[in-house]
N, C-alpha and C positions, 0 to 999 in steps of 0.2 A: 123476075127480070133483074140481071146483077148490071148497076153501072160500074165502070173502071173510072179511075180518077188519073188524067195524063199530065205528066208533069210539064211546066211550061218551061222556058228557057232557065238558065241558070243565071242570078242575078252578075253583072260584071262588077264588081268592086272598081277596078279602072275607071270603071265609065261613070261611075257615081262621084269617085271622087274629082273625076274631069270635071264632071256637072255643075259640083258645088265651085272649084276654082272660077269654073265662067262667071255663076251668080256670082259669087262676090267681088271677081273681077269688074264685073257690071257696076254692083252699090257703089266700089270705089272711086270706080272713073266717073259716077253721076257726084258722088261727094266732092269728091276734088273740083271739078265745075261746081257745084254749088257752094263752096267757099272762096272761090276764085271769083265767084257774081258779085258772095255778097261785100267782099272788099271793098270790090270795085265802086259798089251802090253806096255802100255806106262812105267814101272818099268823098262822091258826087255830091251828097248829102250835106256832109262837114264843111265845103266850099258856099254852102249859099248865104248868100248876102240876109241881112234882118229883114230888109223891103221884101224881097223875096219868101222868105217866109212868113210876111204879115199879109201878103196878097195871097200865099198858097192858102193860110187858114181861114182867111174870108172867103175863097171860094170853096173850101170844102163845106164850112160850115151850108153855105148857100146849096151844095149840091145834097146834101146829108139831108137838111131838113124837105128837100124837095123828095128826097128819097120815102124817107119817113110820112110822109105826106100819100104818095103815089102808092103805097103798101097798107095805108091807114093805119097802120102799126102807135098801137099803143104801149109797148111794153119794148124793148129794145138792148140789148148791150152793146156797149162801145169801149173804148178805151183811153186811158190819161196816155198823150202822146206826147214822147219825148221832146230834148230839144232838138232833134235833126229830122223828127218825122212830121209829115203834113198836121198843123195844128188842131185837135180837136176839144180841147176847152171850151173854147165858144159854143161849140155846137152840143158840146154837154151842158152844161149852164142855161144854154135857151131851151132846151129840150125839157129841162128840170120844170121850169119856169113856167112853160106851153103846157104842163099837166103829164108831160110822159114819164113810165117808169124807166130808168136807166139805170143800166145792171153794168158793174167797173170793175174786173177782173182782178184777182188780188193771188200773185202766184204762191207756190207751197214749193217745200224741198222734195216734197212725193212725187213731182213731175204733171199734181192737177191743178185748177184753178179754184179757187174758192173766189166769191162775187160780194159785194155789196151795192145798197143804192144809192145812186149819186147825190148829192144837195148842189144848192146853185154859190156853197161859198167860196169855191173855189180853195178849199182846204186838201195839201198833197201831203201826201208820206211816202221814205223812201222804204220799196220792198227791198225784194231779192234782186240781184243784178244790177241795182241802184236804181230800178224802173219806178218811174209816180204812180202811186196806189190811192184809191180812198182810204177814207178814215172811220167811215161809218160801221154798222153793225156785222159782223163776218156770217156769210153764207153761205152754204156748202155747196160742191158742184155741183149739186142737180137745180142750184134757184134757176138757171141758165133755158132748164126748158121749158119755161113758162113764155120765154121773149117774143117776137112775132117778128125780128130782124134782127141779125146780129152783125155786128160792123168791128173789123179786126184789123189788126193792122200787118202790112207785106214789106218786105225787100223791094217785091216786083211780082207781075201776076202777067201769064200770057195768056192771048188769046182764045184757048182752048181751055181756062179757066185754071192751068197749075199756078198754083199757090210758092212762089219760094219766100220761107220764112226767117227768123234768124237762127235757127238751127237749134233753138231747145227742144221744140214740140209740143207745146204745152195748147196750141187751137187745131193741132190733126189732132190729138189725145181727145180734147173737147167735143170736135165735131163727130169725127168719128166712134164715140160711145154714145151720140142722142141718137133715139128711136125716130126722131120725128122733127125731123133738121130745119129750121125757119129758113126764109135764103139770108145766103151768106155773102156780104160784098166789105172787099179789100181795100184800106184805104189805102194809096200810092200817090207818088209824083207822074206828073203827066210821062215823062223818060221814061220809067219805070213801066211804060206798058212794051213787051217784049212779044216777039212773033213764037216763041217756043223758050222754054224752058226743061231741063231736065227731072224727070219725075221717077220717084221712088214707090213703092207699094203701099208707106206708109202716108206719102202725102194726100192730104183732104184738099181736093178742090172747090172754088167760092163758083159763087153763082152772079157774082159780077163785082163790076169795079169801081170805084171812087175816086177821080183825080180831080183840082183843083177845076179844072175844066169844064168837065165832063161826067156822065154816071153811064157804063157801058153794061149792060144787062146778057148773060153768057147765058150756055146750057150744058154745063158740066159733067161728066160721067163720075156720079158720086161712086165710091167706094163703098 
């Protein structure tokens, strides 16, 4: 028995390189909105009063360890939050204190994070981008998948769980290379929960949210 082998269409060169203008027509007009957001967030941010941000970090703190409680979660990463992000200090320092391990991201020029664990002295250094880092012993990125919750920080998080971050990438790179992902919740300002957001291929969605308020629990289509 002889098969023939029938040729199929002929690939259209036209139409591929149509294809590729759309996709990237796509990323850009999600880019451009996504730096148009985080402007605008980060403006919001730079306006708030001290009072303001001394009630955001008491209640995060308050929502955090409730979180950490409800998960049983003994092992944990979090992060040293800026001056213009919801306060987490406190909520690292008590956490320390309470017997939990706290893993403090420490970024690299390679685009990954390397970790140490936190102490309650309240000791910062400045990394890369001029972000607060710990001081303690350096860890490589895999200490991260030992945690049982990992708590990161957003721009803004919507309801369907996208993540808009500050545009480096350094927690899609994270989340998206662990096997075996703990949930992930985003800390934010109460503002900051948005009905939709623009999403890329590469962004990593959380598993829920954090606001001085509130802790909102999602179910995200992980990547």
């Amino acid at each position: 028995m002889r098969f023939s082998l029938v040729a199929g269409p002929a690939a259209d060169p036209v139409g591929c390189q149509t294809s590729r203008r759309m996709i990237g027509d796509m990323r850009s007009e999600a880019e451009q909105q996504k730096r148009a957001l985080r402007a605008e967030l980060r403006e919001r941010r730079q306006i708030l009063s001290e009072t303001q941000r001394d009630e955001a970090a008491a209640g995060i703190t308050a929502q955090l360890d409730a979180l950490v409680d409800a998960h049983g979660a003994r092992s944990v990463s979090c992060f040293l939050s800026t001056t213009t992000e919801p306060g987490t200090m406190p909520f690292v320092q008590g956490a320390v204190r309470r017997g939990i391990r706290v893993l403090l991201p420490i970024t690299r020029a390679d685009g990954l994070l390397d970790w140490a664990v936190a102490d309650d002295s309240g000791t910062v250094a400045e990394g890369l981008f001029g972000l607060p880092e710990p001081t303690g012993e350096v860890l490589g990125p895999i200490a991260v998948n030992d945690v049982d919750l990992m708590i990161i920080p957003a721009a803004a998080v919507d309801r369907s769980g996208t993540r808009l971050g500050w545009g480096r990438g350094y927690f899609d790179k994270t989340i998206g290379s662990m096997e075996g992902c703990p949930p992930v919740y985003a800390v934010i300002y109460d503002s900051e929960v948005l009905d939709s957001l623009p999403r890329e291929v590469h962004d990593q969605p959380v598993d829920g949210i954090v606001t001085p308020t509130q802790t909102i629990t999602l179910s995200p289509a992980r990547n």
